[in-house]
Backbone as CSV, one residue per row, in Angstrom:
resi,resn,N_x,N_y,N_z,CA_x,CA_y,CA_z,C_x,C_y,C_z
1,UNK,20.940,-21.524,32.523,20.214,-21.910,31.311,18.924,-21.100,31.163
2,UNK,18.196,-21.098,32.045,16.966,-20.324,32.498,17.002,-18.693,31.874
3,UNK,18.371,-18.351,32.649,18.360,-16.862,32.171,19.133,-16.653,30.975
4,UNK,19.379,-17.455,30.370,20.149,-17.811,28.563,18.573,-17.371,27.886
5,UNK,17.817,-18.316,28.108,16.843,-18.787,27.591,15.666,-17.192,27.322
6,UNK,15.694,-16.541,28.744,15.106,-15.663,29.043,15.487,-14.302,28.020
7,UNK,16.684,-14.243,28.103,17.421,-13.166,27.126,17.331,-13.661,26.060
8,UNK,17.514,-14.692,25.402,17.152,-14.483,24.064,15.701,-14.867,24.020
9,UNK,14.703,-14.927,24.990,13.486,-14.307,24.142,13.316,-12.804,24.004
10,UNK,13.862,-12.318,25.320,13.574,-11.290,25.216,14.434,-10.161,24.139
11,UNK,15.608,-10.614,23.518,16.282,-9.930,22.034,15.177,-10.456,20.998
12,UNK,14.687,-11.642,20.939,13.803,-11.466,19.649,12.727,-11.506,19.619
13,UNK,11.892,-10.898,20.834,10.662,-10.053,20.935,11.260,-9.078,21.123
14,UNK,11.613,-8.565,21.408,12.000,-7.175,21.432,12.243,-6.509,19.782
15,UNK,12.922,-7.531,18.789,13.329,-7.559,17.577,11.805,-7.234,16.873
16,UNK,11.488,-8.599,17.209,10.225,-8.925,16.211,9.091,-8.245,16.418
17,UNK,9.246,-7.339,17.876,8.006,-5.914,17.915,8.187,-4.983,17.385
18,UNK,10.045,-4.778,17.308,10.370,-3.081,16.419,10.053,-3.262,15.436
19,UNK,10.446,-4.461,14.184,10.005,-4.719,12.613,8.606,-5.034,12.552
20,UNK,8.055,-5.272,13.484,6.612,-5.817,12.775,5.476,-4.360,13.615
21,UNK,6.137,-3.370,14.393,5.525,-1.957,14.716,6.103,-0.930,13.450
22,UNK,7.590,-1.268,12.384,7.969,-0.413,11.748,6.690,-0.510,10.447
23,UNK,6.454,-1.963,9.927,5.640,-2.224,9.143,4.398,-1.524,9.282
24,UNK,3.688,-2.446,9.926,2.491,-1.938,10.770,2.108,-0.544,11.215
25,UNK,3.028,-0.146,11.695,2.904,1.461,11.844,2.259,2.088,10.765
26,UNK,4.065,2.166,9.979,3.777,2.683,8.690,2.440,2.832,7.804
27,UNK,2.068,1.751,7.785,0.756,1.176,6.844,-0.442,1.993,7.881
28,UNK,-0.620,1.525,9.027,-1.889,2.307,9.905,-1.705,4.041,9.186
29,UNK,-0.710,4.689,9.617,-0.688,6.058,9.487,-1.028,6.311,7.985
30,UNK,-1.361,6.020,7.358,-1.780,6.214,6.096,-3.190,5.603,5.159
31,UNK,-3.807,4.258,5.958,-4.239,3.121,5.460,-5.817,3.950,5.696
32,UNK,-7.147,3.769,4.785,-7.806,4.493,5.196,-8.560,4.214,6.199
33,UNK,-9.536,5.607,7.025,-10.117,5.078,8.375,-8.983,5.662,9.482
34,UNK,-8.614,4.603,9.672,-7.449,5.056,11.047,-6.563,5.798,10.713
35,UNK,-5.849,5.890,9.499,-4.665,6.939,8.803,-5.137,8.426,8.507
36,UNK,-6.439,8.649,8.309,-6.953,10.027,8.080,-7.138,11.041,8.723
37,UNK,-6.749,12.157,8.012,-6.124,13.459,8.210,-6.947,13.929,9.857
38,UNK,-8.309,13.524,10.436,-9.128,13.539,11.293,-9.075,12.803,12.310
39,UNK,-8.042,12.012,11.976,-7.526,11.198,13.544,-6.671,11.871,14.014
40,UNK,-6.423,11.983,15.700,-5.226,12.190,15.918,-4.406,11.745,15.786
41,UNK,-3.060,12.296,15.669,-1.350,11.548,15.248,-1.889,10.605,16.193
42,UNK,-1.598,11.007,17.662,-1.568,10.271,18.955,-2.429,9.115,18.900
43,UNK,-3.470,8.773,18.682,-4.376,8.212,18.482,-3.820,6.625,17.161
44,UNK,-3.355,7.558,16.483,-3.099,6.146,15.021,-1.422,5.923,15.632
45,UNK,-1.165,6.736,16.563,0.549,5.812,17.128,-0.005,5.133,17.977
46,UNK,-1.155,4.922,18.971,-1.758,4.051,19.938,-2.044,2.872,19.010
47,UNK,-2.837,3.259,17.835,-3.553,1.979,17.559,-2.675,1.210,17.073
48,UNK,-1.406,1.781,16.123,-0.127,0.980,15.828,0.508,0.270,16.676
49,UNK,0.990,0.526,17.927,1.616,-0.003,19.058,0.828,-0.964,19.009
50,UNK,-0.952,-0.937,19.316,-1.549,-2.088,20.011,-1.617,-2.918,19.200
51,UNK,-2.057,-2.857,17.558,-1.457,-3.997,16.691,-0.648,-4.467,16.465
52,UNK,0.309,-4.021,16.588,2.101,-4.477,16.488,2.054,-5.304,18.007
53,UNK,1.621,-4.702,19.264,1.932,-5.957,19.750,1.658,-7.020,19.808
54,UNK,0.159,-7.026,19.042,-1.174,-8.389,19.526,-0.730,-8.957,18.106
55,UNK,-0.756,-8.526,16.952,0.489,-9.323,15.859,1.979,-9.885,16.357
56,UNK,2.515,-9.281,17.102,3.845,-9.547,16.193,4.163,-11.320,17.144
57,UNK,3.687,-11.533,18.357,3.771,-13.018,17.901,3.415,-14.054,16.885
58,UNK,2.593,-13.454,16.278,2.185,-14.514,14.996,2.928,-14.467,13.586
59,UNK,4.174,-13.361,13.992,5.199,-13.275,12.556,6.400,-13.542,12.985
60,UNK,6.430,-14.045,14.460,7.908,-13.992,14.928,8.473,-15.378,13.884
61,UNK,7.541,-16.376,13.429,8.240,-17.265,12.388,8.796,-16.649,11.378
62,UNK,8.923,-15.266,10.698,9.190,-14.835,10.102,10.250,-13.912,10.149
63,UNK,10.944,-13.985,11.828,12.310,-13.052,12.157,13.542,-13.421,11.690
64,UNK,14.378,-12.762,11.230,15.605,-13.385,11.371,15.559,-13.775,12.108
65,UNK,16.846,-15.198,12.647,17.227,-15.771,13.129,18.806,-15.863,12.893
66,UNK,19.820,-15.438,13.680,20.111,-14.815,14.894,19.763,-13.113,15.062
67,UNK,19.821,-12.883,15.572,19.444,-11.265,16.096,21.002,-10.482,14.952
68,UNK,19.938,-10.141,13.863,21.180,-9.107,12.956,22.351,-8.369,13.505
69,UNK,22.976,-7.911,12.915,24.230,-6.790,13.381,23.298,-5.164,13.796
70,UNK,24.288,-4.141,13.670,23.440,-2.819,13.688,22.638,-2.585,12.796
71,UNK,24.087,-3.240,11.411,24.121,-2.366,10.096,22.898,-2.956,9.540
72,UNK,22.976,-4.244,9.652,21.530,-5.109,9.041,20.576,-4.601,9.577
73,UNK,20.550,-4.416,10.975,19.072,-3.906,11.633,18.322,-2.372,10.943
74,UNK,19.389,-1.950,10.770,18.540,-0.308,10.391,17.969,-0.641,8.542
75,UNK,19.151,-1.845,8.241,18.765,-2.352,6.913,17.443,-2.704,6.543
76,UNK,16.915,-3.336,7.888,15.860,-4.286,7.381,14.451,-3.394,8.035
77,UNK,14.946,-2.120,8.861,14.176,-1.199,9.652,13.891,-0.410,8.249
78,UNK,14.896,0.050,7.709,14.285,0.873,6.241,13.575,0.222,5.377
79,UNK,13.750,-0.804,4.910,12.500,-2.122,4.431,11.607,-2.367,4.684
80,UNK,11.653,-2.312,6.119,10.182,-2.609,6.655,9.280,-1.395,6.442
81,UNK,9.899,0.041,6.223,8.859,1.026,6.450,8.428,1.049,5.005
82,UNK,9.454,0.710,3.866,8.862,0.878,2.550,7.984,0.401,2.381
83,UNK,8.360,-1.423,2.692,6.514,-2.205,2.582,5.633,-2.175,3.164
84,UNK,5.640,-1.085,4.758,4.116,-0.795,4.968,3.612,0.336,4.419
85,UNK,4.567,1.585,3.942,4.237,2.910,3.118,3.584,2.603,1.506
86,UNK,4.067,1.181,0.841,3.521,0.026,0.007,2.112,-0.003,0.242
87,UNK,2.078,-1.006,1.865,0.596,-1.550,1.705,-0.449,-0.363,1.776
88,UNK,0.046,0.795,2.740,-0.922,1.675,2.730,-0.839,2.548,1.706
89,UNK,-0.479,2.967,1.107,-0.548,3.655,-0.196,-1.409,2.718,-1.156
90,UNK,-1.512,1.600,-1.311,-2.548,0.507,-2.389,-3.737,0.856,-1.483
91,UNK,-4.093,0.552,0.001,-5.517,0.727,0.726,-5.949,2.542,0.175
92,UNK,-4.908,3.418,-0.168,-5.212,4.787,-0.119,-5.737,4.761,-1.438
93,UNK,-5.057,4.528,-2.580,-5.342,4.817,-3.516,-6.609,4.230,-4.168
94,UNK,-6.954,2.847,-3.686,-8.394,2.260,-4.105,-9.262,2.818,-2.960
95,UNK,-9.320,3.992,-2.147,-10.350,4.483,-1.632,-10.281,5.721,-2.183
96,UNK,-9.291,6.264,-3.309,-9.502,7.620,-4.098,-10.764,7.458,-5.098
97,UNK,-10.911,6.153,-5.333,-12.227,6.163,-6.103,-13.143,6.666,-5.744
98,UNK,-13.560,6.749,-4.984,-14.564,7.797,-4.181,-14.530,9.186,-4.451
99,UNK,-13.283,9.489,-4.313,-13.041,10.876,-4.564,-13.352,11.120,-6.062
100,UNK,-12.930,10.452,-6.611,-13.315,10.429,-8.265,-14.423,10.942,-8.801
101,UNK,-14.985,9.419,-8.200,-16.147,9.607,-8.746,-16.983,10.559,-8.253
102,UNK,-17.165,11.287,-6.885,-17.630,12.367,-6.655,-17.509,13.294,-7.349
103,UNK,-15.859,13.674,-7.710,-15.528,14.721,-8.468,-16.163,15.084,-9.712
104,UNK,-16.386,13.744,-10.496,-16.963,13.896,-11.316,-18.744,14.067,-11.652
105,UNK,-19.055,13.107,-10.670,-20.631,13.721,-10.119,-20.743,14.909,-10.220
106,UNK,-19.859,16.093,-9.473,-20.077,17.339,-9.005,-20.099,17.920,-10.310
107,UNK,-18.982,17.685,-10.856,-18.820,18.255,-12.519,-20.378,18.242,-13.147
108,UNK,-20.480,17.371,-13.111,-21.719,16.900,-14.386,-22.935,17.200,-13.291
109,UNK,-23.336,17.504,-12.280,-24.738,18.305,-11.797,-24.000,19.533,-11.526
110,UNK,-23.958,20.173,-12.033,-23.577,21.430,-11.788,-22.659,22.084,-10.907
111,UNK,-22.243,21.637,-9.642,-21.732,21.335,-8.292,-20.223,21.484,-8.477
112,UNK,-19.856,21.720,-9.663,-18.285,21.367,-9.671,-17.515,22.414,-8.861
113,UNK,-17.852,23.770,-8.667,-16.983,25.026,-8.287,-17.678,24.965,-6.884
114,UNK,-18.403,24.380,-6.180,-18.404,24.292,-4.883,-17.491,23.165,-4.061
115,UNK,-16.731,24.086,-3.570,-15.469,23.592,-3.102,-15.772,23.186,-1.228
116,UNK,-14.934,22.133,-0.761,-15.583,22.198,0.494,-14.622,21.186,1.246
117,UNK,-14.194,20.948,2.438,-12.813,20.395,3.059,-13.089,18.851,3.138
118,UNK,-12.623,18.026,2.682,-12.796,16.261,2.606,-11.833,15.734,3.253
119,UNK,-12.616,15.539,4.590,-11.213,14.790,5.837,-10.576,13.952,5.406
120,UNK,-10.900,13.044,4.290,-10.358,11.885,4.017,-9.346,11.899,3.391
121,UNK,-9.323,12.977,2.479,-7.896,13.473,1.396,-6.976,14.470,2.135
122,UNK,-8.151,15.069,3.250,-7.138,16.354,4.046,-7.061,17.668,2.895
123,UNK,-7.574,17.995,1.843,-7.378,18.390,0.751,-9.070,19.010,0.637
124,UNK,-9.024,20.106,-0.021,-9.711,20.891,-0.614,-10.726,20.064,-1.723
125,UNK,-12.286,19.262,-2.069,-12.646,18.691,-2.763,-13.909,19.064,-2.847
126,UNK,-14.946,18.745,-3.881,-15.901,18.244,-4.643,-16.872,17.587,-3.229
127,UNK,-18.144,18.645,-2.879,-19.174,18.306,-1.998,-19.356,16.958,-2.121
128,UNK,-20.179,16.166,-3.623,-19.546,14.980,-4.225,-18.722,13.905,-2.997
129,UNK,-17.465,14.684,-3.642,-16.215,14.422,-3.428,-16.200,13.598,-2.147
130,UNK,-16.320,14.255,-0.626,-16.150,14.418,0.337,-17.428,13.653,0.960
131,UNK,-18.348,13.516,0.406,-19.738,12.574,0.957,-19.173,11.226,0.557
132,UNK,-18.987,11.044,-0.211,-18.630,9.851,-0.672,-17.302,8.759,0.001
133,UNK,-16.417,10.067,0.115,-15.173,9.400,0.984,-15.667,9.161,2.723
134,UNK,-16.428,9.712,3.060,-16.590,9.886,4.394,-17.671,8.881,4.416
135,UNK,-18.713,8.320,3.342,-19.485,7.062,3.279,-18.949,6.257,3.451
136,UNK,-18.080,5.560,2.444,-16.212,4.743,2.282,-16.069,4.681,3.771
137,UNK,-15.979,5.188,4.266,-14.863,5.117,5.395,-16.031,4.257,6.386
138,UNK,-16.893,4.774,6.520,-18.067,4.605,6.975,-18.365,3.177,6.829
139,UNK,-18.455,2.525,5.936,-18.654,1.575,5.316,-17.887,0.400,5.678
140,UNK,-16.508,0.819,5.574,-15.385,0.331,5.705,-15.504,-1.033,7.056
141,UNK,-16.238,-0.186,7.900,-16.033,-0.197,9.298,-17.417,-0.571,10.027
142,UNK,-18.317,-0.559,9.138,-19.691,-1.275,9.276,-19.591,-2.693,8.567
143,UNK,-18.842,-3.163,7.602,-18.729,-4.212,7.209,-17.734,-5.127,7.675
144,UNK,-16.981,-4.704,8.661,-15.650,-5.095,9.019,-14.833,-5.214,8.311
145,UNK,-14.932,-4.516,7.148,-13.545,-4.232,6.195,-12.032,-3.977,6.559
146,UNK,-12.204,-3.632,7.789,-10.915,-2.811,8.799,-10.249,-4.061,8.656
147,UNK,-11.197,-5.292,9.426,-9.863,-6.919,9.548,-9.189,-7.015,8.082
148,UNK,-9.829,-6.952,7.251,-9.203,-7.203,6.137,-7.739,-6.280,5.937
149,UNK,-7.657,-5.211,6.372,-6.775,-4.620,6.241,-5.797,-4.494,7.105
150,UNK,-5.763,-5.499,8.169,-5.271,-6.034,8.733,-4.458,-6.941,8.599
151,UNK,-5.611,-8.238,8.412,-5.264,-9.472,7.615,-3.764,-9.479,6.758
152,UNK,-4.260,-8.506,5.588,-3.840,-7.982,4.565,-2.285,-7.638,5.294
153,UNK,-2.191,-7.049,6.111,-0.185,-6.324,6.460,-0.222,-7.412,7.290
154,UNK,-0.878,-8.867,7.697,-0.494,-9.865,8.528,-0.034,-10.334,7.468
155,UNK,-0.537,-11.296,6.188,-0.621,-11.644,5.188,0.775,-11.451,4.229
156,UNK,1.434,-10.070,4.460,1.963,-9.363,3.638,3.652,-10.242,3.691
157,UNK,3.447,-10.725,4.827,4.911,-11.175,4.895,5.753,-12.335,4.523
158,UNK,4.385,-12.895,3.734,4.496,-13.986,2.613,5.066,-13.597,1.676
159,UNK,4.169,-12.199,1.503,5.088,-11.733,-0.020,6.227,-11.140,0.057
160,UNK,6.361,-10.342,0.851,7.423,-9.636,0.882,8.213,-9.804,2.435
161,UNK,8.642,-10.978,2.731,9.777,-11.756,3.730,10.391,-10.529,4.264
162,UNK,11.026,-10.951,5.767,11.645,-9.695,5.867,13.300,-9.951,5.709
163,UNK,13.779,-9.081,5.267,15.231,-9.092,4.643,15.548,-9.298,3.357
164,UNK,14.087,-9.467,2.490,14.301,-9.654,1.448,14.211,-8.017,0.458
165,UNK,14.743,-7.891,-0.180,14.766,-6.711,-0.686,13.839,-6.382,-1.586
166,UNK,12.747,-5.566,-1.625,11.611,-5.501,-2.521,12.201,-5.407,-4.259
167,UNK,10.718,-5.368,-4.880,11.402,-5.459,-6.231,10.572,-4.197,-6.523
168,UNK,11.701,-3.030,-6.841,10.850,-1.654,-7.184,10.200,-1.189,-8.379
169,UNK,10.619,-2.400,-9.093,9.545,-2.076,-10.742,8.807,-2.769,-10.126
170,UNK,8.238,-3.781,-9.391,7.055,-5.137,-9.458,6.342,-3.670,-9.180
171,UNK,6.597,-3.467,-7.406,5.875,-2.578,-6.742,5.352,-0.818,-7.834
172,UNK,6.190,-0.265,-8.402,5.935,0.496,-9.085,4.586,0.218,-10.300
173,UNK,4.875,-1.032,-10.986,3.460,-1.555,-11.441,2.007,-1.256,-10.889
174,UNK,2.909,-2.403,-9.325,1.465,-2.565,-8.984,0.656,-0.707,-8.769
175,UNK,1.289,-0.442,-8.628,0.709,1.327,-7.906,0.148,1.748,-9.127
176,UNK,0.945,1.426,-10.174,0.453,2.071,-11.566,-1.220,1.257,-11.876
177,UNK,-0.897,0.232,-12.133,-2.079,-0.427,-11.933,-3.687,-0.277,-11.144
178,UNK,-3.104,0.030,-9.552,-4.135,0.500,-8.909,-4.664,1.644,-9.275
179,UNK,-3.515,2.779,-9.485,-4.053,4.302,-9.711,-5.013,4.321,-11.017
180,UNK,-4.791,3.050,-12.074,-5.583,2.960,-13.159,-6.918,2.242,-12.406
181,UNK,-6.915,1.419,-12.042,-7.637,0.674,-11.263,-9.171,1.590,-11.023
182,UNK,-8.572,2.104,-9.757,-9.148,3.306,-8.783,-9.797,4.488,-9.654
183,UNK,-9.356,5.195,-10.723,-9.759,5.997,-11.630,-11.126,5.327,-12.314
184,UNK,-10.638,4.336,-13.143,-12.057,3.538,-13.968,-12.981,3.278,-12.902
185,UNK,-12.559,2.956,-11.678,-13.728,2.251,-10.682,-14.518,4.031,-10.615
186,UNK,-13.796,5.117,-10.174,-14.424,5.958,-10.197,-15.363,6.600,-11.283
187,UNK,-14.684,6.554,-12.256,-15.470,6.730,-13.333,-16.555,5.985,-13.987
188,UNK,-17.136,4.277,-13.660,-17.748,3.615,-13.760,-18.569,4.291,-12.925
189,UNK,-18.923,4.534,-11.347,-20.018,5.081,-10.371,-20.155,6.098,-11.083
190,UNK,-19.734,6.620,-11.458,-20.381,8.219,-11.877,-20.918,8.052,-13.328
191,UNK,-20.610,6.834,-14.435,-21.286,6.581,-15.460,-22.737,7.410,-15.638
192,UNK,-24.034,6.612,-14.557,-25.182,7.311,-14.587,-25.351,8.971,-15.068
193,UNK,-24.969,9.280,-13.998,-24.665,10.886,-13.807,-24.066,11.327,-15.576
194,UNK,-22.893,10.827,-15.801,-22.499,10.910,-17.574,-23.440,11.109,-18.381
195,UNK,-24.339,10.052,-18.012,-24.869,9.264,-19.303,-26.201,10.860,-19.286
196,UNK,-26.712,10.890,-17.933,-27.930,11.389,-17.653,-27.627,13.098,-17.939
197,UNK,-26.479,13.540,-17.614,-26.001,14.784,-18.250,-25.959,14.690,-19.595
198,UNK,-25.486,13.841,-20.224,-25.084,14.530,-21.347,-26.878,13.924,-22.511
199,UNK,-27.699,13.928,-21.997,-29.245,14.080,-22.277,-29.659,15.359,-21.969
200,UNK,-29.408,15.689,-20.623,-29.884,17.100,-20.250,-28.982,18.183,-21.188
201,UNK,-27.864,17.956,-21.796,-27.339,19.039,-22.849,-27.688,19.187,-23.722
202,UNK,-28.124,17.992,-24.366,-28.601,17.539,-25.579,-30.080,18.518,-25.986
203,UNK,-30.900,18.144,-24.957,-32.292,18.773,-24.613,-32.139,20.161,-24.638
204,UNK,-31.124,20.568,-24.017,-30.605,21.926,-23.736,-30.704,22.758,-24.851
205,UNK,-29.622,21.747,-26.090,-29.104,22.512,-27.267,-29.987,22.502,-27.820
206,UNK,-31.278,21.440,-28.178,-32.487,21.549,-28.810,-32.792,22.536,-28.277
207,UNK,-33.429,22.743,-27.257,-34.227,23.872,-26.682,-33.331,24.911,-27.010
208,UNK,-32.876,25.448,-27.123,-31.574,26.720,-27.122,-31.958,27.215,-28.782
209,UNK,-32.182,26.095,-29.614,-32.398,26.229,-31.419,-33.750,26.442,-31.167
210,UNK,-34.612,25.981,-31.114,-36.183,26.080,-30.788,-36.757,27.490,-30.535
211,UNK,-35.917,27.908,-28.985,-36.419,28.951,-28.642,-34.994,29.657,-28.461
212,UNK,-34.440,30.640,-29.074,-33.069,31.239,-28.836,-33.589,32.245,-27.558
213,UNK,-34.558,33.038,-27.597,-34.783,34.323,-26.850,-34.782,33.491,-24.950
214,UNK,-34.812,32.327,-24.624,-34.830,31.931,-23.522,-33.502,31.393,-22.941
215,UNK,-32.976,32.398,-21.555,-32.211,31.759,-21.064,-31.901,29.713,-20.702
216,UNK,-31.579,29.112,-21.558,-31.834,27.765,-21.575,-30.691,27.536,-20.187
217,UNK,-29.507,27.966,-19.969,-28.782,27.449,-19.069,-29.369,27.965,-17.420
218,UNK,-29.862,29.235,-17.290,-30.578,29.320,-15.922,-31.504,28.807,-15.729
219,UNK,-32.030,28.341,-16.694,-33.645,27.314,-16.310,-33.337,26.122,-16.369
220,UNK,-31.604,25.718,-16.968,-31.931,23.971,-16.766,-30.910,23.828,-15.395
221,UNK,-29.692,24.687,-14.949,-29.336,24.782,-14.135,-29.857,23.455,-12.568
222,UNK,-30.793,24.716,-12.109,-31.486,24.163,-11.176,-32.155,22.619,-11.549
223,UNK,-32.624,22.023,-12.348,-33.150,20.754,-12.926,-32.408,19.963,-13.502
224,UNK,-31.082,20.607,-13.318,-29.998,19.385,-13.632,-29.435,18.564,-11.884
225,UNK,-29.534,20.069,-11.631,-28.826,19.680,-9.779,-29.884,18.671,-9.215
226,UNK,-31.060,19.011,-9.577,-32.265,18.183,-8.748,-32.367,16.711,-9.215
227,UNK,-32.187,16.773,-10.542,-32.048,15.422,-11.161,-30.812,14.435,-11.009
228,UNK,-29.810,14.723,-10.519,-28.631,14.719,-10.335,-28.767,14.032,-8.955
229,UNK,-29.143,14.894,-7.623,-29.383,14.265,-6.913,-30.555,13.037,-6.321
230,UNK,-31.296,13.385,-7.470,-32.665,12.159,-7.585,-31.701,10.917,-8.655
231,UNK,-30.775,11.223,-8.820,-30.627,9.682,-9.456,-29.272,9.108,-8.689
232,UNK,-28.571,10.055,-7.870,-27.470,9.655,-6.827,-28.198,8.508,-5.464
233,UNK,-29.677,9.432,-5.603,-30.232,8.773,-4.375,-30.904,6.694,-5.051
234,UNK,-30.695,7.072,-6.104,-31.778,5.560,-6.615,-30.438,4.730,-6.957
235,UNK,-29.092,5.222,-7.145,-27.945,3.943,-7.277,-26.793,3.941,-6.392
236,UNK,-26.717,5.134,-5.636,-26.181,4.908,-4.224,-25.333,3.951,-4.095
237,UNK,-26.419,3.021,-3.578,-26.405,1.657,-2.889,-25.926,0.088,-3.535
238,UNK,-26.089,0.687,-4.856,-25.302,-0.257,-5.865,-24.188,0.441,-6.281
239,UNK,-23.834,1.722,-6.024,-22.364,2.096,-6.407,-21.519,1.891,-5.592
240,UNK,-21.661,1.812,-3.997,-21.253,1.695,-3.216,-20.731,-0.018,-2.825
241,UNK,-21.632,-0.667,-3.238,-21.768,-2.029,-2.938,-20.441,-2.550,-4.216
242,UNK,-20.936,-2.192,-5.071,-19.189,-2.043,-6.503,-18.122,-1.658,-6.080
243,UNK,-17.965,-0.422,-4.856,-16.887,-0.273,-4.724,-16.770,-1.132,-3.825
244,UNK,-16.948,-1.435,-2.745,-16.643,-2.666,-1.639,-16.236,-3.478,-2.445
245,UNK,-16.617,-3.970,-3.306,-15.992,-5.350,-4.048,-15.031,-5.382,-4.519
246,UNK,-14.654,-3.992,-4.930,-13.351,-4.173,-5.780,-12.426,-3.558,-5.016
247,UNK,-12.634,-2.765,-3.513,-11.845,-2.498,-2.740,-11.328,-3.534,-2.489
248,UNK,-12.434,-4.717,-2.062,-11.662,-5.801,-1.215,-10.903,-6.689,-2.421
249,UNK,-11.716,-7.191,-3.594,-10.422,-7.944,-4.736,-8.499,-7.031,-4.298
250,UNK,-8.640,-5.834,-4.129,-7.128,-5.381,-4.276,-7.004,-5.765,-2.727
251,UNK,-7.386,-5.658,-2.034,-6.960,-6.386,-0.643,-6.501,-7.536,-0.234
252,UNK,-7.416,-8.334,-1.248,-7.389,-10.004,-1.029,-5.799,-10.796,-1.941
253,UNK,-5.404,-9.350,-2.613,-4.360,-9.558,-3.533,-3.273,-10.241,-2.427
254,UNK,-3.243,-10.022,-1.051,-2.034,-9.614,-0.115,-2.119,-10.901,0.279
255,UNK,-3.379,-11.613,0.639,-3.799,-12.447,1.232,-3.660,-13.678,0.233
256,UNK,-3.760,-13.254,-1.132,-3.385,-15.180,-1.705,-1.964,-14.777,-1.944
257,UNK,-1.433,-13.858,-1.842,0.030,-13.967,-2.387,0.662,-16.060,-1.626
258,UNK,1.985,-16.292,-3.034,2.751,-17.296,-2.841,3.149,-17.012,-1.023
C-alpha cells in the first residue's frame, strides 16, 4: 500500500512540475526583468526551475486527475506553453510603454537619430528609449513588482485551467487591447515634452518671420535639448509613478479573474 501510495505521488509530482515548469518557464523567459535580452539563458532556466518547483505544490489542485495518456500529455504540454508565452507577452508589452514614450521624447528634443542598444528590447532604440526601460525594470524590482508577476502566472490557472483549451480570439483581443493600452500610456508620459515642443516651434516660426537672415534652427537646437531635459527631470517621477499603476491594473487582471 505504502509503495502504491508512494508512486502515485511521485507520477503526479512529477506531472504537476513538468506543466506548471512548461507554464512558468515559458512566461519567466520573456516576462520583463528576468526574461531580458541581459540575463543569461542559464540564469532565467535556473530561476524557472526554482519557481516551478516552490509553486507547483500549490497548483497540484489543479492537475489532472488520473495521470493523462501520451497523446493528452504533449496536448496539454503545448497549452501550457501558449498560456505562459500569453502571460509573458501581456507583462512585455505593458513595459513597451517605456519604450514609447522615450521614443517619442527623443523625437521631440531633438535626440531622435541618436541611436543606442536598449537591453530591454535587445533592439537598437531611442537614448530616451533605453533610460526609461532600464528605469522600468529598475523599478519593477524596488517595489516588489516581480511578486506580482508571479502571483499573476500563480493566479493564471483560474483562468485558464489546465486542459482547457484557450479561446484564441478572447486572447487575441486581449493583446490587441494591451498593445493599444501600452502605446496611449506611452504617449500620455511624453504629453509634456509634445505640448512643450510644439511652443518651441511655434516661437521658432515667429522668430524665423521676424528675423529671416538668422539661422533659427541651430540656435534653438541646443535650447530645445536643454529644455527637454529640464522638464524630463521635474515629471520623471510622476511619469513613472503612472506607469506603475497601470502596469500593475493589467497584472491584477490575472489575479481577479473568475
Amino acid at each position: 500500500m505504502m509503495e502504491n501510495a508512494v508512486a502515485d505521488f511521485l507520477a503526479t509530482g512529477v506531472l504537476a512540475f513538468m506543466l506548471t515548469f512548461v507554464r512558468m518557464g515559458t512566461a519567466i523567459m520573456i516576462m520583463p526583468g528576468i526574461g531580458d535580452s541581459f540575463v543569461s539563458a542559464r540564469i532565467r532556466l535556473l530561476m524557472a526551475v526554482a519557481v516551478s518547483f516552490v509553486l507547483f505544490p500549490l497548483v497540484m489542485p489543479y492537475m489532472p486527475d488520473p495521470v493523462p495518456g501520451t497523446l493528452t500529455l504533449f496536448s496539454l504540454i503545448g497549452m501550457e506553453f501558449i498560456i505562459g508565452l500569453f502571460f509573458g507577452t501581456i507583462a512585455r508589452i505593458l513595459m513597451m510603454a517605456l519604450d514609447t514614450a522615450g521614443m517619442v521624447i527623443s523625437i521631440q528634443s531633438g535626440l531622435g537619430n541618436a541611436q543606442i542598444f536598449n537591453p530591454s528590447m535587445a533592439t537598437q532604440g531611442s537614448i530616451m528609449g533605453a533610460f526609461l526601460s532600464v528605469l522600468g525594470v529598475v523599478l519593477l524590482f524596488s517595489v516588489n513588482m516581480h511578486h506580482l508577476l508571479f502571483q499573476g502566472l500563480l493566479e493564471s490557472y483560474a483562468l485558464f485551467p489546465i486542459g482547457a483549451i484557450p479561446d484564441a480570439g478572447s486572447m487575441a483581443e486581449l493583446i490587441s487591447r494591451a498593445v493599444s493600452a501600452s502605446f496611449l500610456i506611452g504617449v500620455k508620459i511624453a504629453t509634456p515634452l509634445i505640448v512643450m515642443t510644439l511652443l518651441i516651434y511655434v516661437g521658432m516660426g515667429v522668430l524665423s518671420r521676424l528675423m529671416p537672415q538668422v539661422q533659427v534652427f541651430l540656435l534653438a537646437i541646443p535650447l530645445q535639448i536643454l529644455l527637454a531635459i529640464s522638464a524630463l527631470m521635474l515629471f520623471l517621477g510622476a511619469a513613472m509613478v503612472y506607469w506603475l499603476d497601470h502596469f500593475e491594473q493589467g497584472m491584477v487582471f490575472f489575479l481577479t479573474a473568475p
